[in-house]
C-alpha positions in Angstrom: 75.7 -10.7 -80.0 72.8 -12.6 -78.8 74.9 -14.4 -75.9 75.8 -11.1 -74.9 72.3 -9.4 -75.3 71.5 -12.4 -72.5 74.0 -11.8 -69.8 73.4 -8.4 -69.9 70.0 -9.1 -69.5 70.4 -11.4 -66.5 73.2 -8.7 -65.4 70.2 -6.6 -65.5 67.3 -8.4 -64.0 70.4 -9.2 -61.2 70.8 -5.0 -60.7 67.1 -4.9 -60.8 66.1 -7.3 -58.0 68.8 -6.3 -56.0 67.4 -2.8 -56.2 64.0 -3.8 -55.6 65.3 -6.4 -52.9 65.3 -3.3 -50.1 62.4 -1.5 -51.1 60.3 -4.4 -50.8 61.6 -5.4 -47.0 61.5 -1.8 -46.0 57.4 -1.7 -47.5 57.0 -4.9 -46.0 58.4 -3.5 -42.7 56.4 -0.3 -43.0 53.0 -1.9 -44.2 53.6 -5.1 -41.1 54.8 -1.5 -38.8 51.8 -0.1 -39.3 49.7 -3.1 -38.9 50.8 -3.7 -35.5 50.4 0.2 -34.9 46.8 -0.1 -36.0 46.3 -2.8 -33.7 47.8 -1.3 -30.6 45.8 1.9 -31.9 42.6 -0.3 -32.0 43.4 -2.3 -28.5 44.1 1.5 -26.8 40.4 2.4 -28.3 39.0 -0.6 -27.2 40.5 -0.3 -23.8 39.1 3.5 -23.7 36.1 2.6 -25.1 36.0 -0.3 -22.1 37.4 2.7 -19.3 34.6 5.2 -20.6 31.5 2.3 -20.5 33.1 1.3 -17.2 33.3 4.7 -15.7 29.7 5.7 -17.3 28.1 2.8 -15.8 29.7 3.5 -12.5 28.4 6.7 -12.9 25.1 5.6 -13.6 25.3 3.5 -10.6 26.3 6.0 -8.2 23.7 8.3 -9.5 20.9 5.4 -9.1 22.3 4.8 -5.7 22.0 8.2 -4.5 18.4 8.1 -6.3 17.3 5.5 -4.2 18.9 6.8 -0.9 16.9 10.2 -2.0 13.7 7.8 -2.4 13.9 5.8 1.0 14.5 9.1 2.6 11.7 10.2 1.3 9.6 7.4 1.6 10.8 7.2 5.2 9.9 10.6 6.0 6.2 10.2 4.6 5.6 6.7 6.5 6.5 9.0 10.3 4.5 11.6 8.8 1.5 8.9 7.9 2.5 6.7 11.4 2.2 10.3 13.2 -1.2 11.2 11.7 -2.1 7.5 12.7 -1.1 7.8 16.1 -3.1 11.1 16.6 -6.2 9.7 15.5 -6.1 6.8 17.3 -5.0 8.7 20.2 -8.0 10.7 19.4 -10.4 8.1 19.3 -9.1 6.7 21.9 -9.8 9.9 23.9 -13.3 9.6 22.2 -14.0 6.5 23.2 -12.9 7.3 26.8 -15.7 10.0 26.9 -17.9 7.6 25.8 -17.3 5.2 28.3 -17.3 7.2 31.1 -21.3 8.6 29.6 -22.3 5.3 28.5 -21.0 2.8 31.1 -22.7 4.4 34.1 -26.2 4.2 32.2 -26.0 0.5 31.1 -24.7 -0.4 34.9 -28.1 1.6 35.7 -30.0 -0.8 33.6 -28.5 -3.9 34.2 -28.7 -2.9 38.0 -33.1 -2.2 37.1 -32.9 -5.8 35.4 -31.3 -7.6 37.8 -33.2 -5.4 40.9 -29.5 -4.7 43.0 -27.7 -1.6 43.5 -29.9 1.8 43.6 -32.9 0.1 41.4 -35.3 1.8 43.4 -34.1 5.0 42.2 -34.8 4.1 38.9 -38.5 4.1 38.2 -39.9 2.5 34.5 -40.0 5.3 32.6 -36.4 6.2 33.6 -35.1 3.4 32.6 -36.4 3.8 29.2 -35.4 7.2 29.3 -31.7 6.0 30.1 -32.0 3.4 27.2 -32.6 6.6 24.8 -29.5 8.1 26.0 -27.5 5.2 25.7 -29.0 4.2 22.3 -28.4 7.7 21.4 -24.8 7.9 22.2 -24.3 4.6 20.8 -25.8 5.5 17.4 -23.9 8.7 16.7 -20.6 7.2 17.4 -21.4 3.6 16.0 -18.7 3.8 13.6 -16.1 4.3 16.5 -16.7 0.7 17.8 -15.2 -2.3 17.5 -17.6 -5.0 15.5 -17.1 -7.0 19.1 -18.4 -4.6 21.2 -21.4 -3.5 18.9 -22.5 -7.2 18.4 -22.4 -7.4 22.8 -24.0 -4.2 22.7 -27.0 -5.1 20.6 -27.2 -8.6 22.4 -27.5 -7.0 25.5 -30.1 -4.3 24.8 -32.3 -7.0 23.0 -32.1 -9.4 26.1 -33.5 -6.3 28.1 -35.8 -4.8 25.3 -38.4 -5.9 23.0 -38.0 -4.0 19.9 -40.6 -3.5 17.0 -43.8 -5.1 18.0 -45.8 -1.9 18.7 -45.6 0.8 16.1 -45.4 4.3 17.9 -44.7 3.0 21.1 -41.4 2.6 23.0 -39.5 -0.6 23.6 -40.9 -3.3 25.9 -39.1 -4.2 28.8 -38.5 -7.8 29.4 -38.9 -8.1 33.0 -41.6 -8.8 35.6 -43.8 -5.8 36.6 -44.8 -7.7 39.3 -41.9 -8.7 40.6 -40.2 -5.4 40.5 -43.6 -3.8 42.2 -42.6 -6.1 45.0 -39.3 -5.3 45.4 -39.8 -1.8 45.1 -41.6 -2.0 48.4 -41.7 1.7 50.1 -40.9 3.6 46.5 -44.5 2.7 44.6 -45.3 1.9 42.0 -47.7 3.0 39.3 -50.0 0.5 37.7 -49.4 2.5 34.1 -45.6 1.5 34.5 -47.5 -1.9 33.5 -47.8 -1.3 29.7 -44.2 -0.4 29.4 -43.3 -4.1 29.9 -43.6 -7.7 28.1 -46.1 -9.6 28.6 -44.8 -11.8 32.0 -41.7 -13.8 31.0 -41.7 -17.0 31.4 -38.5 -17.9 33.9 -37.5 -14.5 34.9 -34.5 -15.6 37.2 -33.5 -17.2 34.2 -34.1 -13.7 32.2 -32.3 -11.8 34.8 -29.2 -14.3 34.4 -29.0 -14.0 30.7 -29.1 -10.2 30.8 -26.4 -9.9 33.3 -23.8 -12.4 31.4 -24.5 -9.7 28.0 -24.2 -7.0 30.2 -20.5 -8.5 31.3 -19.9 -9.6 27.8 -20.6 -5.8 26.5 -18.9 -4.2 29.1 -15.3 -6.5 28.6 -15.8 -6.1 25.1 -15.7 -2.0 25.7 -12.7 -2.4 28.0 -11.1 -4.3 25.6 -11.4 -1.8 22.6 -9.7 1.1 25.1 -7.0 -1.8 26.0 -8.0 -2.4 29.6 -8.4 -6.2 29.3 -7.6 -9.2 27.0 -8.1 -7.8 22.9 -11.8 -8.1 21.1 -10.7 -11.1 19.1 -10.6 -12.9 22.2 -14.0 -11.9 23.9 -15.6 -15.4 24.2 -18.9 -16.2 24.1 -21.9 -18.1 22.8 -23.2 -17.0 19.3 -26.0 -14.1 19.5 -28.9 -14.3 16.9 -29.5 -10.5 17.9 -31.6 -8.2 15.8 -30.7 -4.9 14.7 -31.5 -2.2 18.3 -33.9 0.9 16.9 -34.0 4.1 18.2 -37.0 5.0 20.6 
């Protein structure tokens, strides 16, 4: 009974793993089938997930891209805009400055031509000439700011090689130059002894004077040209250094 209790038992556990033998395979096949789907599913999400961040960041790109060109073109248009504005004021200072120098260089060619006693100096009596330095200091003044630093430093170097400045309070300028010697060369034209006061006291080597004044006159006048951009640039206006003081209105 026992025996046969047993082999029905094995006969059993036989039937039973044989049953069991297929079900297990085909969950093993299902569960390792839907693993590898779960994967693929996962490598697909990846590789959209990659596609979108791709596409995004392409998008991004393009849209910086087209940022930028928007930028530069606007950036571009507002640097013609500024360079336009630039060149009209230049221009217009450069027309400026041409109106100056056609008021102021006739007037400092009358003085150097007084100084120096050439040209038309007999036309030009001592009080016009300090009359002529008013005008020129007064045209000079207003539009100081239009100048190059070159030409103002001739400027002032040439004035205070032709003018004594502050050493008579409520009197005009002195002129450094010989009363007697332009009384002589005056000859025929006159010459009135209260002219005498409006000069220094005799210099000391006038030809000497005379020289000095016309090299600042030529100094001022090629710095002036070369502000307008009719000769060599202001940088390269040579010439000794000028302890000059500062030229006051009269």
């Amino acid at each position: 009974m026992t025996e046969g209790s047993t082999w029905t038992s094995l006969e059993v556990a036989k039937l039973v793993v044989s049953a069991l033998t297929p079900i297990a395979v085909a969950f093993l096949t299902f569960a390792i089938t839907r693993a590898t789907d779960r994967a693929e599913q996962a490598r697909k999400d990846d590789a959209d997930r990659a596609e979108r961040a791709r596409k995004e960041e392409a998008d991004r790109a393009e849209r910086a891209e087209k940022e930028a060109a928007k930028r530069a073109e606007r950036a571009e248009k507002e640097a013609a805009k500024r360079a336009e504005r630039v060149e009209w004021a230049n221009r217009r200072a450069v027309e400026r400055l041409l109106e100056l120098h056609e008021k102021m260089a006739p007037l400092m060619n009358d003085l150097m031509c007084f100084f120096r006693t050439i040209g038309d100096f007999r036309d030009i009596d001592p009080p016009s000439a300090i009359r002529k330095k008013r005008e020129l200091d007064k045209l000079y003044f207003v539009n100081e700011h239009l100048f190059h630093p070159t030409f103002r430093e001739r400027y002032r170097e040439f004035m205070n090689e032709c003018f004594e400045h502050w050493k008579s309070p409520g009197e005009d300028a002195k002129m450094k130059a010989s009363a007697l010697w332009l009384k002589g060369e005056r000859g025929e034209r006159g010459w009135d002894d209260s002219w005498n006061r409006l000069f220094t006291k005799e210099p000391p080597d006038a030809r000497a004077l005379r020289r000095l004044q016309k090299e600042s006159y030529e100094r001022a006048m090629e710095a002036f040209a070369a502000q307008l951009g009719l000769g060599i640039s202001p940088h390269e206006v040579q010439s000794q250094p000028v302890q000059s003081q500062p030229v006051p209105r009269l």
